[in-house]
N, C-alpha and C positions, 0 to 999 in steps of 0.2 A: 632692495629688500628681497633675498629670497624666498621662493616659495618652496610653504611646507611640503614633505611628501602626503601624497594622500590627497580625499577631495579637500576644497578648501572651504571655510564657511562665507557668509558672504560677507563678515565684517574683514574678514582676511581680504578676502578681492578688493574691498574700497578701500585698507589700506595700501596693498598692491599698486591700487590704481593711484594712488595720491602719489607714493614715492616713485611711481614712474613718468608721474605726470613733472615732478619734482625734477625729475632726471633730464626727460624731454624739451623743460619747458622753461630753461631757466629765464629770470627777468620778467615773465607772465605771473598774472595773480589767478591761483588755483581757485575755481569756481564751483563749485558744490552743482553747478548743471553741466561742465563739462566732464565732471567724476560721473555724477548719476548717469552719464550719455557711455566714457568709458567702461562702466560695470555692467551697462545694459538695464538697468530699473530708470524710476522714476526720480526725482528729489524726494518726495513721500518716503520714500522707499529706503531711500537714503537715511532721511533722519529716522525712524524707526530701528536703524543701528546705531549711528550716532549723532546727539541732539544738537550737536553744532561744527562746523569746521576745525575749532579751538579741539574737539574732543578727538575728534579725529590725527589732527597733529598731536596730542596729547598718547594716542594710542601709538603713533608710531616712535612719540620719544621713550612709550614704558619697554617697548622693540629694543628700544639701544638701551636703555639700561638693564633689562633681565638679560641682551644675549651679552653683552660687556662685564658685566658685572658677573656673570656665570663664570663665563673665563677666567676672570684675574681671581673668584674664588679657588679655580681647580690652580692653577698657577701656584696660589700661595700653599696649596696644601701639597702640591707635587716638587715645587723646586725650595730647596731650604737657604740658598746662601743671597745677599740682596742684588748681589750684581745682576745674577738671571734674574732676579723676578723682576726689576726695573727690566728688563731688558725684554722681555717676554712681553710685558705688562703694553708697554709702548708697539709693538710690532702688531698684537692684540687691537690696538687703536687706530693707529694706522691700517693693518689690513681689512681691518671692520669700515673704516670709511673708502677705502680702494672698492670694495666688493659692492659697498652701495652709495651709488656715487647722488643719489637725489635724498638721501638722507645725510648724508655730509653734508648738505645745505642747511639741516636744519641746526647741526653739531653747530658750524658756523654763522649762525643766527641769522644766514640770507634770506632762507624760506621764510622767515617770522617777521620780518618789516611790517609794517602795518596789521600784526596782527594780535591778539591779547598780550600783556607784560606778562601772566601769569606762564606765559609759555616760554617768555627768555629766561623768564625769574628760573624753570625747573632745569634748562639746560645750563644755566651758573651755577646751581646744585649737583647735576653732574659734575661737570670740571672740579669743584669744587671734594667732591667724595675723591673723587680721582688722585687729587692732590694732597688728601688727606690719607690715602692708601699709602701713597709714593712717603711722605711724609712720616708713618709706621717703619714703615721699610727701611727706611735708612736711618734712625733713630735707631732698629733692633741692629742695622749693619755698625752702623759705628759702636754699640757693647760689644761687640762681637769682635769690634777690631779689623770689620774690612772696609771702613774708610777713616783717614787721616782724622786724630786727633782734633774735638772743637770744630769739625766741620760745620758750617752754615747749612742746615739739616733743612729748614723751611724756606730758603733760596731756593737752593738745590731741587727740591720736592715743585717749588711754583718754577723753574726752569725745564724741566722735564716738561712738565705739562704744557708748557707754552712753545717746547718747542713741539709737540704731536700736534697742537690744535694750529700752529703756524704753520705745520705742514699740509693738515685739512685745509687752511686759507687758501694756500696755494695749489690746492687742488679744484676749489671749486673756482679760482680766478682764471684758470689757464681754460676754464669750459673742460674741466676733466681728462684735460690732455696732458699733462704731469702728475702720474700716480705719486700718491702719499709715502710710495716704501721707495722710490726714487733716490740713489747713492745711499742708502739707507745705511749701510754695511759701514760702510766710511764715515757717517755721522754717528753713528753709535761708538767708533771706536774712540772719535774727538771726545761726545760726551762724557764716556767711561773715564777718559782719560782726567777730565776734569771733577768729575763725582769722586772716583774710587781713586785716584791716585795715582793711575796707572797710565804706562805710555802708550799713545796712540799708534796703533800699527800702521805704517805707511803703504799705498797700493792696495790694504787688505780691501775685500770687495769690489764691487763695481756701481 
């Protein structure tokens, strides 16, 4: 999670301090005294931002969906035809979980084991918007005519998604040593190829 410019407030530093602890610490369960010890307050101190751990991972999931979600809004206002905006939209996802890599833990529901339903339930609501974007998208491509006739439109839209969040899986498996945009170039050409109809460029990328 990056930090904002400017000073921070202190609810910013203890989510800071979570996704880093998140980054640092994987396989540990994150302790509301070893955060208050990381921000330098008390536990007191602690909840008087926020009133429970649950709220706090909560605050860092509304993180991924205002700064995700901001994106693939300017996306769909700036690119008009659907191949870019799938294509954009996914790079958007992936390099949002590259950049922070203790927050891909929670994309991929590792951070959340044992911790409230309500918090896996918000990130299947992600995924879920996500795929219902992707899902617009290519319903307006196919009126348009830039994918094949009778395409399997709701496939297509849960296959994108799974393969961005299969790529986050494998980023948080490997301990953050296989970035998410990994051959990326070459997977999007295979995808493309199979979405829009089109032949997959051979060699392109790396």
């Amino acid at each position: 999670m990056a930090a904002r410019p400017g000073k921070q407030s202190r609810r910013e530093q203890i989510l800071q301090a979570l996704a880093h602890q998140l980054e640092t610490s994987p396989g540990e369960r994150i302790t509301t005294a070893s955060l208050a010890k990381a921000v330098g307050v008390s536990e007191a101190a602690l909840y008087r931002h926020f009133p429970s751990k649950a709220r706090m991972f909560e605050g860092l999931i509304e993180f991924i969906e205002e700064s995700v979600f901001g994106l693939i809004n300017r996306i769909m206002a700036d690119q008009q035809d659907a191949r870019g905006r799938c294509e954009k939209i996914l790079v958007v996802l992936l390099g949002f979980s590259e950049r922070n890599p203790g927050i891909s833990r929670i994309l991929v529901g590792d951070a959340l084991i044992g911790e409230t339903d309500r918090l896996r339930h918000r990130i299947s609501q992600f995924y879920d918007r996500v795929e219902l974007q992707f899902k617009q998208i290519l319903r307006e491509g196919e009126m348009a005519g830039e994918l094949p006739p009778n395409s399997p439109v709701s496939a297509m839209a849960n296959m994108l998604v799974a393969v961005a969040s299969g790529r986050m899986n494998q980023f948080v498996r490997s301990g953050f040593r296989r970035p998410p945009t990994e051959l990326w170039n070459q997977q999007w050409e295979l995808l493309a190829s199979a979405v829009f109809g089109e032949p997959a460029v051979e060699g392109r990328g790396a």
